[in-house]
KERO-312743 format. One record per atom (N, C-alpha, C): residue in one letter; atom name; x negated, y negated, z. Coordinates in steps of 0.2 Angstrom, whole numbers, plus 5000, padded with zeros to 4 digits. Layout:
// KERO-312743
@r a | a CA | X X | Y Y | Z Z
...
// end
This chain:
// KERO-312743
@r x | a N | X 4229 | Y 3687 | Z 5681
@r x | a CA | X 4233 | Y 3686 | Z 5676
@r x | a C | X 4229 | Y 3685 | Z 5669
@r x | a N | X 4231 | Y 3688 | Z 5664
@r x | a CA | X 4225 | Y 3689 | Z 5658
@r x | a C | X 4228 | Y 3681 | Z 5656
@r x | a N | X 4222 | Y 3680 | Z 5652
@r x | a CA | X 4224 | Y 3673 | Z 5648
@r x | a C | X 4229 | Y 3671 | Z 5644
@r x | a N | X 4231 | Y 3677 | Z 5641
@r x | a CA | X 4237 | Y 3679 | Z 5635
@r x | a C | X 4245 | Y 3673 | Z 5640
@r x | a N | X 4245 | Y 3677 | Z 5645
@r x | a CA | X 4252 | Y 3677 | Z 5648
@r x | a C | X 4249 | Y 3670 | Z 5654
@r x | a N | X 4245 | Y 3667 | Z 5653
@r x | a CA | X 4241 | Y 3659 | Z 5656
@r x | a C | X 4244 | Y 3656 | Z 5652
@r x | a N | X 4243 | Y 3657 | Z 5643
@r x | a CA | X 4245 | Y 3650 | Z 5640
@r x | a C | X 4252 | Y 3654 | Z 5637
@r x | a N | X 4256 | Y 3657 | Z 5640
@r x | a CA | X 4262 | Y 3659 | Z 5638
@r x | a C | X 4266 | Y 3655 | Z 5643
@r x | a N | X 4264 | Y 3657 | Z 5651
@r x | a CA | X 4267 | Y 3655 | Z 5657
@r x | a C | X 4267 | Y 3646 | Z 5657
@r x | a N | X 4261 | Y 3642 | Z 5652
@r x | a CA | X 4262 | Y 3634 | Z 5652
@r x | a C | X 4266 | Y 3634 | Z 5649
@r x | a N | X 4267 | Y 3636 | Z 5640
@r x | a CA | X 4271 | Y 3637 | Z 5637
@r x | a C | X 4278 | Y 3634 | Z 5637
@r x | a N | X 4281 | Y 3641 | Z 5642
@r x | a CA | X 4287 | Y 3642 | Z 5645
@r x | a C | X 4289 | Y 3637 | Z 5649
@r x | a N | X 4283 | Y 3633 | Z 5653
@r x | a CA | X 4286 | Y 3628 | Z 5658
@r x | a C | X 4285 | Y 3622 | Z 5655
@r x | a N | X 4282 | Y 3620 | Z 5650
@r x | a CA | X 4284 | Y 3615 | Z 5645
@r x | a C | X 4290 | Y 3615 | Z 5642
@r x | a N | X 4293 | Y 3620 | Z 5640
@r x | a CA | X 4298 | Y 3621 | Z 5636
@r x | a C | X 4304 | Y 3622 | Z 5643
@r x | a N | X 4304 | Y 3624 | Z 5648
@r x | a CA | X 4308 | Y 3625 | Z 5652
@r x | a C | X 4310 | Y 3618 | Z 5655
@r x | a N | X 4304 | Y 3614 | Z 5655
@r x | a CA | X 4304 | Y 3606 | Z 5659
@r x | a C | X 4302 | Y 3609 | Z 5667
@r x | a N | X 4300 | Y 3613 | Z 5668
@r x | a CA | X 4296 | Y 3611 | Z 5676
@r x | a C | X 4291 | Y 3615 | Z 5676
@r x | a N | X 4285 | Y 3617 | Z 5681
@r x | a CA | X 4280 | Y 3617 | Z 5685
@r x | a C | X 4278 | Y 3624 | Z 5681
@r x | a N | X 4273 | Y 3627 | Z 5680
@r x | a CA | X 4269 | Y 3634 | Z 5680
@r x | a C | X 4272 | Y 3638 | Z 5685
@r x | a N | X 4273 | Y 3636 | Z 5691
@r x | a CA | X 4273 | Y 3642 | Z 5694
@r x | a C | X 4281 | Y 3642 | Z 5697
@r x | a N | X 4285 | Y 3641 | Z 5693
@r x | a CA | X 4292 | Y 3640 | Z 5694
@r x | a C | X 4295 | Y 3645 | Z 5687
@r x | a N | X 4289 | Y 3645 | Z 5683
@r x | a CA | X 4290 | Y 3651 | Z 5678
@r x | a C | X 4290 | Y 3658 | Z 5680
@r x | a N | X 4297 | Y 3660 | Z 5680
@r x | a CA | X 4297 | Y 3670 | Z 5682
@r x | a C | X 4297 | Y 3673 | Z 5674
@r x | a N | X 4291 | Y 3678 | Z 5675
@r x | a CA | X 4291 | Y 3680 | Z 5671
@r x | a C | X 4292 | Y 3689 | Z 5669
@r x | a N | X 4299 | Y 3690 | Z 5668
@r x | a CA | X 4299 | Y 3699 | Z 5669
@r x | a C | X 4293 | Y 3706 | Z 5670
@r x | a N | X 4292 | Y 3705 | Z 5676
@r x | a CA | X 4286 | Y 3709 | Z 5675
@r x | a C | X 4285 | Y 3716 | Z 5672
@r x | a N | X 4292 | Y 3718 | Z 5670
@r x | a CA | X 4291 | Y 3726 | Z 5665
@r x | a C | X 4293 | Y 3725 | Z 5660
@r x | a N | X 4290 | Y 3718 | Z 5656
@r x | a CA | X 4291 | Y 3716 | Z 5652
@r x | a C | X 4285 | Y 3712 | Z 5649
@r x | a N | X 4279 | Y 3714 | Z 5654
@r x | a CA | X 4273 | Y 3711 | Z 5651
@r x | a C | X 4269 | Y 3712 | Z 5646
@r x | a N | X 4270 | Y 3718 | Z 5641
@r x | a CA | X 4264 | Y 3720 | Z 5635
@r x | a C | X 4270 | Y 3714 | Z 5632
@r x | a N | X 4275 | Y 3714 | Z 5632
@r x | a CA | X 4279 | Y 3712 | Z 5624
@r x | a C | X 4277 | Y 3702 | Z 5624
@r x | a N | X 4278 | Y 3700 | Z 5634
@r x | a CA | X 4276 | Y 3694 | Z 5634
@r x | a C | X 4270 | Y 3692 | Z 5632
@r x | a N | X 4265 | Y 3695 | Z 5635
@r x | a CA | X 4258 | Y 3696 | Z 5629
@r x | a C | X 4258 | Y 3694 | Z 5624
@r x | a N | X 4260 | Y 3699 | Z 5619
@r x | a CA | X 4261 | Y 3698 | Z 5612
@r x | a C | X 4263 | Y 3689 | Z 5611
@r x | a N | X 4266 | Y 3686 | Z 5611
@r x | a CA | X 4271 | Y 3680 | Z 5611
@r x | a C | X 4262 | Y 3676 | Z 5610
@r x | a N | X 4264 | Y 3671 | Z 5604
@r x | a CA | X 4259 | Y 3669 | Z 5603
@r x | a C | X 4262 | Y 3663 | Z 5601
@r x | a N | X 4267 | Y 3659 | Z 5598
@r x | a CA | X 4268 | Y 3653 | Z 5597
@r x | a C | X 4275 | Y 3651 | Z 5601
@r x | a N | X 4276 | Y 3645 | Z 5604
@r x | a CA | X 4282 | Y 3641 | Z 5606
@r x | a C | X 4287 | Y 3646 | Z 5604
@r x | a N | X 4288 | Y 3648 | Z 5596
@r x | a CA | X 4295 | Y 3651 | Z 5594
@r x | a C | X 4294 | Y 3656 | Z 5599
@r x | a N | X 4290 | Y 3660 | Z 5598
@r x | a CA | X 4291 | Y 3667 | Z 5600
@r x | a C | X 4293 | Y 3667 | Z 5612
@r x | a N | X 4290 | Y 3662 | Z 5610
@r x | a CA | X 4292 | Y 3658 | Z 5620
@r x | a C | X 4298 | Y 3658 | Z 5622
@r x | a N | X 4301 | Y 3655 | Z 5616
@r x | a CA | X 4309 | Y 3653 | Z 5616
@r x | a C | X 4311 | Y 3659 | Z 5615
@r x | a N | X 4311 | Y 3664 | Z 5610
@r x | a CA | X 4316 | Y 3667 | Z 5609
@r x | a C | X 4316 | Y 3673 | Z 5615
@r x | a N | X 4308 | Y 3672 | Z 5618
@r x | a CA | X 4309 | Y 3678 | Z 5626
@r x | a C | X 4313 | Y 3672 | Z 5631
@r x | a N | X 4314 | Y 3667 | Z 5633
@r x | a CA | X 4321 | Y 3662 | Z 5636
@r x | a C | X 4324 | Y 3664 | Z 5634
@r x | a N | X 4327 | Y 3665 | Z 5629
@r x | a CA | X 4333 | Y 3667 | Z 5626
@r x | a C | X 4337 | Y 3674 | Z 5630
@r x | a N | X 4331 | Y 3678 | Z 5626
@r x | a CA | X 4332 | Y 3685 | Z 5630
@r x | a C | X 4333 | Y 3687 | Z 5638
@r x | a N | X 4330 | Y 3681 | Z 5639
@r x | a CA | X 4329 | Y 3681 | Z 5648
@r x | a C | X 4326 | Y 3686 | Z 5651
@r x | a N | X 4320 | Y 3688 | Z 5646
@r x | a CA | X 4313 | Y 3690 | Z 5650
@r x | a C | X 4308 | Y 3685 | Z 5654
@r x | a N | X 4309 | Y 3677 | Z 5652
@r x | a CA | X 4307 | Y 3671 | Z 5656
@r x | a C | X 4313 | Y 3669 | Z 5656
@r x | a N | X 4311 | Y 3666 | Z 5665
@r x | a CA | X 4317 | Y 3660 | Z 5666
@r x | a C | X 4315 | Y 3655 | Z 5671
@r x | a N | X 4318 | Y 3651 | Z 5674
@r x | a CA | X 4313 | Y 3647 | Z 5678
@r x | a C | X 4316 | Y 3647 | Z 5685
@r x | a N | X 4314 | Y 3647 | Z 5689
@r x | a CA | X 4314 | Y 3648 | Z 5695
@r x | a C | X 4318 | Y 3643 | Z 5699
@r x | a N | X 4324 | Y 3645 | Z 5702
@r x | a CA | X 4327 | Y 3641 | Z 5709
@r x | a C | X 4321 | Y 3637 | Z 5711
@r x | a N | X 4323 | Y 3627 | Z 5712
@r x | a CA | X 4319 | Y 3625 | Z 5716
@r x | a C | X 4322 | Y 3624 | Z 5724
@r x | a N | X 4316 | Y 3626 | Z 5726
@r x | a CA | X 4315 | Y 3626 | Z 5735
@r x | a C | X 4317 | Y 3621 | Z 5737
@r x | a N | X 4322 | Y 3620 | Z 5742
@r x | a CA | X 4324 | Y 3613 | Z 5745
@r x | a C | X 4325 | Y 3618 | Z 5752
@r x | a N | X 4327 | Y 3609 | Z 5757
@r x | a CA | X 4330 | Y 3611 | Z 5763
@r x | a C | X 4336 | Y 3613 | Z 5765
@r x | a N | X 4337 | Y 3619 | Z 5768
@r x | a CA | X 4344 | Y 3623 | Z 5770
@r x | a C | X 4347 | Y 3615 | Z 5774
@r x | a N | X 4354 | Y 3615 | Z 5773
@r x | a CA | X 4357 | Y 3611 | Z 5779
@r x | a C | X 4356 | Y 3612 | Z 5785
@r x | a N | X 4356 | Y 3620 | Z 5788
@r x | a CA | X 4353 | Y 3622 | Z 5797
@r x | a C | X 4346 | Y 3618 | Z 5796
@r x | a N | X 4342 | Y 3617 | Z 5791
@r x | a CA | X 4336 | Y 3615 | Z 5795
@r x | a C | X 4337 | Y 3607 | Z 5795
@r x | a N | X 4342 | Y 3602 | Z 5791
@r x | a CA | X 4341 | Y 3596 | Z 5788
@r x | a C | X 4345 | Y 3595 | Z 5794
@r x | a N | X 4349 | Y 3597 | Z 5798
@r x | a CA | X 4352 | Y 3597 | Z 5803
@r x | a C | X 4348 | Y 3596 | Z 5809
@r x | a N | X 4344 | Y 3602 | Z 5809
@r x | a CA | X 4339 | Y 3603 | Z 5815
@r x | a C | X 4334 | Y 3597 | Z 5817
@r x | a N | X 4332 | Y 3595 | Z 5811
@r x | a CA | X 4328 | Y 3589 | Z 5810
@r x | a C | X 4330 | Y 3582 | Z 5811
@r x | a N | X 4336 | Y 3583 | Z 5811
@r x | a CA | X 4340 | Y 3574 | Z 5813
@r x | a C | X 4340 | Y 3572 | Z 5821
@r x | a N | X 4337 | Y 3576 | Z 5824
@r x | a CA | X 4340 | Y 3571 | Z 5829
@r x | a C | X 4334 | Y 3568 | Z 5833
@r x | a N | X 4339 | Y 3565 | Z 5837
@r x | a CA | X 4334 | Y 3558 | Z 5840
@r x | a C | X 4328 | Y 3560 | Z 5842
@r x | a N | X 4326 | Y 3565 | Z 5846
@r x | a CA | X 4316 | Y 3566 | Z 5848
@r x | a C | X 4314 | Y 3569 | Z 5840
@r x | a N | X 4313 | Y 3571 | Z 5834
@r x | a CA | X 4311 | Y 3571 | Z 5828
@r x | a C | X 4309 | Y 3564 | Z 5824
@r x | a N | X 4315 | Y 3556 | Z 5827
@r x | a CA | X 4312 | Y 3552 | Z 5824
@r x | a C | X 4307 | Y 3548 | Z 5828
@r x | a N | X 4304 | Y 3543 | Z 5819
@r x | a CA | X 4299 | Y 3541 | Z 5825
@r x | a C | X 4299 | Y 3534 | Z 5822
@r x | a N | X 4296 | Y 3527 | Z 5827
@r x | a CA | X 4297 | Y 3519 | Z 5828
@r x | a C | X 4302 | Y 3519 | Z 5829
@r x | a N | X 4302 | Y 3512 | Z 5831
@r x | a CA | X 4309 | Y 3508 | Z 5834
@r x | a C | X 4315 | Y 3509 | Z 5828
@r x | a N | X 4319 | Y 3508 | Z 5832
@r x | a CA | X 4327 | Y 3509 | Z 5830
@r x | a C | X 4328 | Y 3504 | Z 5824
@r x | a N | X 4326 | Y 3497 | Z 5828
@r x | a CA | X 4327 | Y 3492 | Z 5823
@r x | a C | X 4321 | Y 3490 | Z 5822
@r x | a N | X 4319 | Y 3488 | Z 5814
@r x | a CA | X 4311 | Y 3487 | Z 5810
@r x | a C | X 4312 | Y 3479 | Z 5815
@r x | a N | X 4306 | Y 3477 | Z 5816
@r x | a CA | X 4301 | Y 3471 | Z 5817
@r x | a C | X 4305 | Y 3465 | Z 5812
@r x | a N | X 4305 | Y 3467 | Z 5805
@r x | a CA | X 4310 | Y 3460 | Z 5801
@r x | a C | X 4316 | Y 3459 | Z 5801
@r x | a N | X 4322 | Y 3467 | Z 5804
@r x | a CA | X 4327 | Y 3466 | Z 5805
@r x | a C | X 4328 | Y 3461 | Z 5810
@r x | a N | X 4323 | Y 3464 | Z 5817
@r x | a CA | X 4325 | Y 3459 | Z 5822
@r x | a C | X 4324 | Y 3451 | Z 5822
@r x | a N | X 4318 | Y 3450 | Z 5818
@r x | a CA | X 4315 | Y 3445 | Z 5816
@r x | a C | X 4323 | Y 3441 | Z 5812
@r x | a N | X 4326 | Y 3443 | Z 5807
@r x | a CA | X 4331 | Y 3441 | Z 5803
@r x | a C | X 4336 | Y 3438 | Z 5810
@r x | a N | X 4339 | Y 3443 | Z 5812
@r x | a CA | X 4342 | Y 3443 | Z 5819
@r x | a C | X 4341 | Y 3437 | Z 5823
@r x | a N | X 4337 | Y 3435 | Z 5825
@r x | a CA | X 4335 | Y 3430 | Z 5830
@r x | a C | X 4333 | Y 3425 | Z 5826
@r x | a N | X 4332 | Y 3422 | Z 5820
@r x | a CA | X 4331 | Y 3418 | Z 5817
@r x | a C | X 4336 | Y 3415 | Z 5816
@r x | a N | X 4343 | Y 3419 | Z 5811
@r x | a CA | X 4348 | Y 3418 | Z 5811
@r x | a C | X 4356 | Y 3415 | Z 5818
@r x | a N | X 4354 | Y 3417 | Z 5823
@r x | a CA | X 4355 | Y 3415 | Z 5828
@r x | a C | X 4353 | Y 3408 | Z 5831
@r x | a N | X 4346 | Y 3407 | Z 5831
@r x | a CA | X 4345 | Y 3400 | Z 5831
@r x | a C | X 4345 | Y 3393 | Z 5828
@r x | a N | X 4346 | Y 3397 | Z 5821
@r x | a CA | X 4347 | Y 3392 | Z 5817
@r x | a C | X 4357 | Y 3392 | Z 5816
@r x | a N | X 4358 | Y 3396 | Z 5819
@r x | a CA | X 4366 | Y 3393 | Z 5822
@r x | a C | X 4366 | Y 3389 | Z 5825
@r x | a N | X 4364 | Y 3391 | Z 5829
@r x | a CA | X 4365 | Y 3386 | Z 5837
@r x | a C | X 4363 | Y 3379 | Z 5836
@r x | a N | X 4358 | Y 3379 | Z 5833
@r x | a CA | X 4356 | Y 3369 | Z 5830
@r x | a C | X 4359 | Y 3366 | Z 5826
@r x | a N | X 4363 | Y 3371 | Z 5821
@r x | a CA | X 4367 | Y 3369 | Z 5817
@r x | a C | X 4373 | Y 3366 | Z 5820
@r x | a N | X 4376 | Y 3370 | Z 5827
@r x | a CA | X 4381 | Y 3367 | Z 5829
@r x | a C | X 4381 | Y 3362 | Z 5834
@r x | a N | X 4375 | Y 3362 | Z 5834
@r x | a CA | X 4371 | Y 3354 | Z 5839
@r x | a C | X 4373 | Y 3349 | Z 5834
@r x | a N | X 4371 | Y 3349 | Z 5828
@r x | a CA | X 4369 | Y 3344 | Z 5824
@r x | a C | X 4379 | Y 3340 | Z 5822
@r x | a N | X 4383 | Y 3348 | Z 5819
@r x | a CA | X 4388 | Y 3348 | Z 5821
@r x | a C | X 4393 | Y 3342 | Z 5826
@r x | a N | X 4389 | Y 3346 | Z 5832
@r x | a CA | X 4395 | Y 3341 | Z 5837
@r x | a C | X 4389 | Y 3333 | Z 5839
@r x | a N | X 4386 | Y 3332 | Z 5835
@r x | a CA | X 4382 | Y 3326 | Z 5837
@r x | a C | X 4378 | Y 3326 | Z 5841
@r x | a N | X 4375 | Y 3332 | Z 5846
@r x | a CA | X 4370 | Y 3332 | Z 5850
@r x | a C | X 4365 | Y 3331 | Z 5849
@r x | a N | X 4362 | Y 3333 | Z 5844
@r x | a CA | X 4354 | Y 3330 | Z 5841
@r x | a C | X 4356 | Y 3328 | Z 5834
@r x | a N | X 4350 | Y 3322 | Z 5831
@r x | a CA | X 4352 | Y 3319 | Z 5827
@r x | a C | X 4347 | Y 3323 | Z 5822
@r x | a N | X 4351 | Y 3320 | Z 5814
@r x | a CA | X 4347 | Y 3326 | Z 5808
@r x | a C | X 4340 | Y 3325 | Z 5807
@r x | a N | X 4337 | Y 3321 | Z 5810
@r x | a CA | X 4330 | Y 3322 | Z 5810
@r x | a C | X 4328 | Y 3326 | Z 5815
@r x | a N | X 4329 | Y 3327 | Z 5821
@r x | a CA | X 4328 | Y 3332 | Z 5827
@r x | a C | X 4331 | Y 3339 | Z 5823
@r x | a N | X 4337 | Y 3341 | Z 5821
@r x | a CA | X 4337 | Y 3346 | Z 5818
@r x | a C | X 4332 | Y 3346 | Z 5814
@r x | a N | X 4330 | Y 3344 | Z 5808
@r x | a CA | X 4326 | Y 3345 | Z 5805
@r x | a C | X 4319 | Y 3348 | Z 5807
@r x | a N | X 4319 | Y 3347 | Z 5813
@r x | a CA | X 4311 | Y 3346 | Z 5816
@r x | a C | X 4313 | Y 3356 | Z 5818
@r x | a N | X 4318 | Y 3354 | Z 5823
@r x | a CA | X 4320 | Y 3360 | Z 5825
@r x | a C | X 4320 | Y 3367 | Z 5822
@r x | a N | X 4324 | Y 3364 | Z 5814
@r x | a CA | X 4325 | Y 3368 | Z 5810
@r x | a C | X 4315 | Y 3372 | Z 5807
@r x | a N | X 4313 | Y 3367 | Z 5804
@r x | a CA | X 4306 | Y 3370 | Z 5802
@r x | a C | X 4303 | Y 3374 | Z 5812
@r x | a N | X 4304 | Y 3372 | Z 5818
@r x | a CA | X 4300 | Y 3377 | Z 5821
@r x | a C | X 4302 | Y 3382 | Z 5824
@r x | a N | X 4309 | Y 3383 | Z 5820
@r x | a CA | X 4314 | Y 3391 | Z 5820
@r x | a C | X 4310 | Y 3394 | Z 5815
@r x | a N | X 4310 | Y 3392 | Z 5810
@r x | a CA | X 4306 | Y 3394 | Z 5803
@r x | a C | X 4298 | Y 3398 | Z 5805
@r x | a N | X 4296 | Y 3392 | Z 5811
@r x | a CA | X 4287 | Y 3394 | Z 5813
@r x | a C | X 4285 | Y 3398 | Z 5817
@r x | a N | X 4294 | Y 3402 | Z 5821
@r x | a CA | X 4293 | Y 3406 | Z 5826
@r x | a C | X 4290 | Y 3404 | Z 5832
@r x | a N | X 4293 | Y 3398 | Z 5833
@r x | a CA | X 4290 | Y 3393 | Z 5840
@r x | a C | X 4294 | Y 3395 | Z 5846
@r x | a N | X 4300 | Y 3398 | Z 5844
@r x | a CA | X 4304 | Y 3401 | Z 5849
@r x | a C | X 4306 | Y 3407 | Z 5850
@r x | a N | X 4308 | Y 3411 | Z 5855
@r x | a CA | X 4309 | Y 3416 | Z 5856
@r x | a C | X 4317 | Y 3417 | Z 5857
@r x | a N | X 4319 | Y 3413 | Z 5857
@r x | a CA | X 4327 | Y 3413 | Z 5858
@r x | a C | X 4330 | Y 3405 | Z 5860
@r x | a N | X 4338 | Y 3404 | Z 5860
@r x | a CA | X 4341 | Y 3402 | Z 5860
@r x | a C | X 4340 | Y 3396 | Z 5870
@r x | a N | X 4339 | Y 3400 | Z 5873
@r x | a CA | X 4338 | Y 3395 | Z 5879
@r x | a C | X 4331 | Y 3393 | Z 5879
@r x | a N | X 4324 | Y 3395 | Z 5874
@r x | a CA | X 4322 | Y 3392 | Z 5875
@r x | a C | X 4321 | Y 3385 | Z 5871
@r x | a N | X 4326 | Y 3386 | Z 5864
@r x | a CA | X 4326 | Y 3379 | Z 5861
@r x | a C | X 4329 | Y 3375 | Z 5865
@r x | a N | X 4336 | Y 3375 | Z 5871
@r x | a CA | X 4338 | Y 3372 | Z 5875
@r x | a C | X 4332 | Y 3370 | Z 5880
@r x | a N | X 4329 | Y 3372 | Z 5884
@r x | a CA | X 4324 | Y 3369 | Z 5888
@r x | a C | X 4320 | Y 3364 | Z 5885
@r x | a N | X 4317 | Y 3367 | Z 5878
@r x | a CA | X 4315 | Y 3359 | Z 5871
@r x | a C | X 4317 | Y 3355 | Z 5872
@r x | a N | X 4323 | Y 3354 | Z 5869
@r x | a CA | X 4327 | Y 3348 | Z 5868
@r x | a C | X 4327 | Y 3345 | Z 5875
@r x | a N | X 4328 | Y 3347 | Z 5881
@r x | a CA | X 4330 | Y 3345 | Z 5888
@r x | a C | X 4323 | Y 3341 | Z 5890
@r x | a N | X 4317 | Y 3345 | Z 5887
@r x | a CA | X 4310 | Y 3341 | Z 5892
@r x | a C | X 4308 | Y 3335 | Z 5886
@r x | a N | X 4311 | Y 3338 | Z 5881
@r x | a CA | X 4309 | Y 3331 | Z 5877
@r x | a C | X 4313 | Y 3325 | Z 5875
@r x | a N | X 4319 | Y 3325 | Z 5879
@r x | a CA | X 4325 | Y 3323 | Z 5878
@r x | a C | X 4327 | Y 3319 | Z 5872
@r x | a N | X 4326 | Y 3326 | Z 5868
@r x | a CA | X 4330 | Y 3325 | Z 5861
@r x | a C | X 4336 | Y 3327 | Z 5860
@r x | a N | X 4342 | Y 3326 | Z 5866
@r x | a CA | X 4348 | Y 3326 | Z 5864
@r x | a C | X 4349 | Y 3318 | Z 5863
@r x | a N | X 4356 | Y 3315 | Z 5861
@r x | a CA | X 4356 | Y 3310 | Z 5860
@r x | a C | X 4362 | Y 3308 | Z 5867
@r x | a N | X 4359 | Y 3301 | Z 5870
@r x | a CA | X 4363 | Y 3299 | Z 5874
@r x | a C | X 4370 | Y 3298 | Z 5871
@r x | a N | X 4374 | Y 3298 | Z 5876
@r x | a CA | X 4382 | Y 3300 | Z 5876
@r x | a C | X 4386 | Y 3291 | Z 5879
// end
């Protein structure tokens, strides 16, 4: 490509708002684009529509299709923090409802609460075995 139709073709994709090589430039139209020596003369070949700019390339729906399904994706279903969120929330129910119905006293939640917080537990029955071997429920 001579230099002439290089600083024509930036030109144009300044002036059009996208990429160099997104600029089409009429190929039986090359002495005249040549000549074009300033910005005006760039626009008024846009005008004429000896340049124009190019359809951008995307994904057909058959292929956006094709690529959805399950063996395409990849890790777990659910991130690491969702589950995390999930099973915190959970067990700071459950203490909650202790505290509620008088089972453990607001200091023992307390305590409970920070080592849901510290990830001390893996679930739900094993804060129950806690409470049982350390007998932090309150007598009845």
């Amino acid at each position: 490509m001579p230099n002439t139709l290089r600083s024509v073709r930036r030109m144009a994709a300044e002036i059009l708002k996208v990429g160099e090589n997104r600029v089409w430039i009429n190929p039986e139209e090359i002495e005249r684009v040549s000549e074009a020596i300033t910005r005006e003369d760039v626009k008024s070949l846009i005008k004429e529509g000896i340049i124009k700019k190019r359809a951008e390339k995307g994904i057909s729906k058959k292929e956006k299709r094709k690529r959805r399904g399950p063996g395409s994706r990849k890790g777990p279903s659910i991130s690491r923090k969702v589950k995390w969120i999930m099973k915190v929330r959970a067990q700071r129910k459950f203490i909650r409802e202790l505290k509620a119905k008088k089972v453990i006293s607001e200091s023992t939640y307390r305590m409970l609460y920070r080592m849901v917080k510290g990830n001390a537990f893996n679930s739900i029955s094993q804060i129950k075995t806690f409470i049982k071997e350390r007998n932090l429920a309150r007598r009845k």
